[in-house]
C-alpha positions as CSV (number, residue, x, y, z in Angstrom):
1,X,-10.9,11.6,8.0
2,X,-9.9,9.2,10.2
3,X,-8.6,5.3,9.4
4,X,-8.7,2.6,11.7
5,X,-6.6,-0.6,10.6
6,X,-6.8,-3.8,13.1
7,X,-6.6,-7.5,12.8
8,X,-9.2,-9.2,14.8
9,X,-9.8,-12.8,15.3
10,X,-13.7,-14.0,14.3
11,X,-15.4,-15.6,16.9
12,X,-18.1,-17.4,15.7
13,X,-20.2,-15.1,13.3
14,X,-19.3,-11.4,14.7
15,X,-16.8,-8.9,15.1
16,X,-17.4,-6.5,17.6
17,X,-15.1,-3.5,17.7
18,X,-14.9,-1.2,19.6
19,X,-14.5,2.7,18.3
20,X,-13.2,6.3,19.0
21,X,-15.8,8.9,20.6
22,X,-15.6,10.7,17.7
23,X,-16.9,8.8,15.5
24,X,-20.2,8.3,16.9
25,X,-22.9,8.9,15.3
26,X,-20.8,9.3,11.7
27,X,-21.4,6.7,8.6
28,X,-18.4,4.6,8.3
29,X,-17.4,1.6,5.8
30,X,-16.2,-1.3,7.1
31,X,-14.2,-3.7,4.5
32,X,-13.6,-7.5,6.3
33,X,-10.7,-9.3,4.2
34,X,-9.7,-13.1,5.1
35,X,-5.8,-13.4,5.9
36,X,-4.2,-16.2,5.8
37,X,-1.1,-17.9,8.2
38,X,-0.7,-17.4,11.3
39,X,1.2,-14.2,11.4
40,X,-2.0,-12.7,9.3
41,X,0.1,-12.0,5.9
42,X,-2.7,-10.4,3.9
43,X,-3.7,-12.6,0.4
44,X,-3.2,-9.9,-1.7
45,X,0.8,-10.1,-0.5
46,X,1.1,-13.8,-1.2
47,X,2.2,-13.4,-5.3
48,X,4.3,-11.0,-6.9
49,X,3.1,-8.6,-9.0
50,X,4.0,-7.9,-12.6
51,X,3.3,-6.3,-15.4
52,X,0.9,-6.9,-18.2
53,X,1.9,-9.5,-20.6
54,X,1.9,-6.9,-23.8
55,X,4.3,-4.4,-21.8
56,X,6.5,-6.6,-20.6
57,X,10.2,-6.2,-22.0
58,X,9.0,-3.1,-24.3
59,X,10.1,-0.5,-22.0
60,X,14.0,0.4,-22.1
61,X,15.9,3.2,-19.4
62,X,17.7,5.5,-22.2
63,X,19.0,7.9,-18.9
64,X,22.0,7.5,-16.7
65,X,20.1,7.9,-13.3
66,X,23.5,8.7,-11.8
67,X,25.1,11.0,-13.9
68,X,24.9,15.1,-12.8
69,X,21.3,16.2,-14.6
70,X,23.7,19.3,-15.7
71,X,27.6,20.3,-15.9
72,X,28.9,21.4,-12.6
73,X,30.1,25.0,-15.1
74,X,26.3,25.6,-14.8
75,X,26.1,25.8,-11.2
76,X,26.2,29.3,-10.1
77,X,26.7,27.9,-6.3
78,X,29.0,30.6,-4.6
């Protein structure tokens, strides 16, 4: 499978592109999303995400994410 990704300017009412050889003759789908600003930052970039309303603050980290996973006297290393 192959994936194109381009920003074009709209001239009027078209958007011609021009493709790879080998897709010719293949069914594609083509997906045409407005960006905004001048240095074409995508919408969907434009707010931060977060999460759900009845998650947030219910989750709590219990592990030490620095801390060995075991005791170095469990290491065989030689």
């Amino acid at each position: 499978m192959q994936a194109l990704h381009r920003i074009e300017r709209i001239i009027g009412q078209q958007l011609i592109l021009n493709l790879p050889a080998s897709l010719e003759g293949k069914q594609v789908e083509v997906i045409v999303r407005e960006l905004t600003g001048e240095n074409g930052t995508a919408l969907m970039h434009d707010r931060r995400r977060s999460p759900p309303p009845a998650l947030t603050g219910k989750m709590v980290l219990q592990d030490d994410l620095i801390a060995p996973a075991a005791p170095e006297t469990d290491w065989e290393a030689y």
